[in-house]
N, C-alpha and C positions, 0 to 999 in steps of 0.2 A: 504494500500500500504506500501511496507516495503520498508525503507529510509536506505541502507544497508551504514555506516560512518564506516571507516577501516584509523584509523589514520595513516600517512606517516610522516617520517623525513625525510630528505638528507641535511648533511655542504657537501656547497660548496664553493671553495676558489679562488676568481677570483680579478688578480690584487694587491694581498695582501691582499684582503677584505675577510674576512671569515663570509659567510653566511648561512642561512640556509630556506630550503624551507619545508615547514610543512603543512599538513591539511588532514582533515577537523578539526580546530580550533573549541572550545567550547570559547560562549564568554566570560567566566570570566578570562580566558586567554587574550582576544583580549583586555580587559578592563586594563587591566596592559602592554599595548603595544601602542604607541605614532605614527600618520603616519606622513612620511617622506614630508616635506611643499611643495614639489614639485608634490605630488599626487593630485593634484586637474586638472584634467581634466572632471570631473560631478561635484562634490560640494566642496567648503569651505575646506580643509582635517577637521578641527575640525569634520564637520557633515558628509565627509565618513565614517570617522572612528565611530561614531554613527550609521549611516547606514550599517555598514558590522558586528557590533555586531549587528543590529536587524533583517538581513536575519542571523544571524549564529546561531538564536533563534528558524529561521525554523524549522518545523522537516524536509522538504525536505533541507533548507536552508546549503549551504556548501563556508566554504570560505579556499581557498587555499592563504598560502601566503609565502612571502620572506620579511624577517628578518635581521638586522646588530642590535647583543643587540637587544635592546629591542624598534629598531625603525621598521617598517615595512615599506619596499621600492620597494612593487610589493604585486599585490595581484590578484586570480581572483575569481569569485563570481558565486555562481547557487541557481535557486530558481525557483518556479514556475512564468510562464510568468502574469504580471499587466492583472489584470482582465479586465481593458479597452482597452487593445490589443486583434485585435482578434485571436491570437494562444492560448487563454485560453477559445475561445467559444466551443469545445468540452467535457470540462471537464474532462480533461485528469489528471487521476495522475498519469502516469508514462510519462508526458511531462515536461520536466524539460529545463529549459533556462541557458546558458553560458551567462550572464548577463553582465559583464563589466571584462575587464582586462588594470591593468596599471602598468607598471614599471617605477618610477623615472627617468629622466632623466640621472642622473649621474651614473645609475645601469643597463641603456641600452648597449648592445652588449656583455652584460655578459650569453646569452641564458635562461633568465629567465624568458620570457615566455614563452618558450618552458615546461621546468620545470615544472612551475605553474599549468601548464593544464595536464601534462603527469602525476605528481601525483596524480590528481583527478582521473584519471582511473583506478591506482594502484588496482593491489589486483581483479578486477572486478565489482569495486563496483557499477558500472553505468552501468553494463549488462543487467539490467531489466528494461530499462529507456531511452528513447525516447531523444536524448539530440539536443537540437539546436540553432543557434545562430544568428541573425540579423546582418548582416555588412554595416554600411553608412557612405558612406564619411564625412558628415559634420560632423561624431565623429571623425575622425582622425588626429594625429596630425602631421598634413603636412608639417606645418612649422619648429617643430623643430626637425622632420626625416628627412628632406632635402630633400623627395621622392616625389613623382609627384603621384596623384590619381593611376595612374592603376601599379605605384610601389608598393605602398603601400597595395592595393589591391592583387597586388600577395605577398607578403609577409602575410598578415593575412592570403587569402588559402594555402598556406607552413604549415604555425603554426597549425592549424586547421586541417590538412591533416596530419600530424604527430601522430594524434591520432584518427586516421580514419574518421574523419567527412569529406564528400563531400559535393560540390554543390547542394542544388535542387531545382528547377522550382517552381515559387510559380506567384498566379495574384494580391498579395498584391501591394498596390496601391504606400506604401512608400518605396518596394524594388524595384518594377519598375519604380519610379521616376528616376532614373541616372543606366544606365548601369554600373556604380562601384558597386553600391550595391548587394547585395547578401543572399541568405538563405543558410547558413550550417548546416548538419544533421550527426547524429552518432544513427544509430538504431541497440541498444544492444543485442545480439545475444541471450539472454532471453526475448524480447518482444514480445508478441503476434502478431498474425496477424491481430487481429481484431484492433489492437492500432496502428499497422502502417496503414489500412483502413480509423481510424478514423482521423487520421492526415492528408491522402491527401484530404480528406473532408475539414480539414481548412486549408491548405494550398493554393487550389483552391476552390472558392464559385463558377466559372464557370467551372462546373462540366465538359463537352465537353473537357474539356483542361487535361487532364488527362483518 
């Protein structure tokens, strides 16, 4: 499977701040760049920033991010989905996951995550490739968006829908847990038919439902 990476720049100057959104990052790069102490919404920042140099090790692995100097204050992340999830039970390699996206606090409502994700598509590079994303409330940060579940919830399909990924139906048990939750999908106008077949096979294990 070819892991097509087509590096992207863009400064952008928001508020005075001059920043820059870039990727897909190689990590000896990421390794000489410091995360922003506010980025811990999954882990420690010490151990994201360990774990976004060791998806950016992937070969699918790709990490988008946003930059002041040399701290990084957003970032979003792809990689093939945890083999103990079951959207990796088909063996898909052109199934790739939108895995985590976070912008610092004090770097929100500067449109960067919009950004983040819009250069990952740059160029076409994820034309050959199945992208999708899990959305659950309890990752959200409700409290200090000020947004109520199904605010926040349309605001992630905005983002998401910006670079064409829709809705789609799924009988997974943890996205049917809360009507917030959601499957988002971007199927790349190079991907076979047989790979979007094989996807609604895991998407529904109750086969009738599709």
């Amino acid at each position: 499977m070819e892991h097509v990476k087509s590096y992207v720049r863009y400064p952008i100057d928001r508020n005075g701040r001059s920043l820059i959104v870039e990727g897909p990052v190689p990590s000896e790069f990421l390794r000489t760049l410091s995360l922003h102490p506010k980025l811990d919404a999954f882990r420690k920042p010490k151990e994201q920033h360990q774990a976004l140099v060791e998806i950016s090790e992937l070969p699918e692995g790709r990490i988008i991010l946003a930059r002041e100097d040399d701290v990084i204050v957003g970032y979003v992340t792809f990689h093939y989905p945890d083999e103990m999830e079951r959207w990796s039970e088909g063996g898909m390699l052109d199934l790739v996951e939108l895995g985590a996206i976070e912008v610092a606090d004090d770097y929100r409502n500067f449109g960067l995550g919009k950004a983040l994700i819009s250069t990952a598509f740059e160029h076409g590079q994820l034309d050959n490739m199945i992208v999708f994303t899990t959305e659950y409330y309890w990752h959200w940060d409700l409290e200090s968006s000020g947004l109520n579940v199904w605010e926040y919830r349309e605001m992630m399909e905005r983002l998401m829908k910006s670079v064409g990924m829709v809705w789609f139906a799924t009988d997974d048990p943890e996205i049917c847990a809360h009507p917030a939750n959601c499957l988002m999908v971007r199927i790349g106008k190079d991907v076979p038919l047989s790979s979007v077949e094989q996807f609604d096979r895991v998407r529904f294990r109750q086969r009738f439902m599709y």
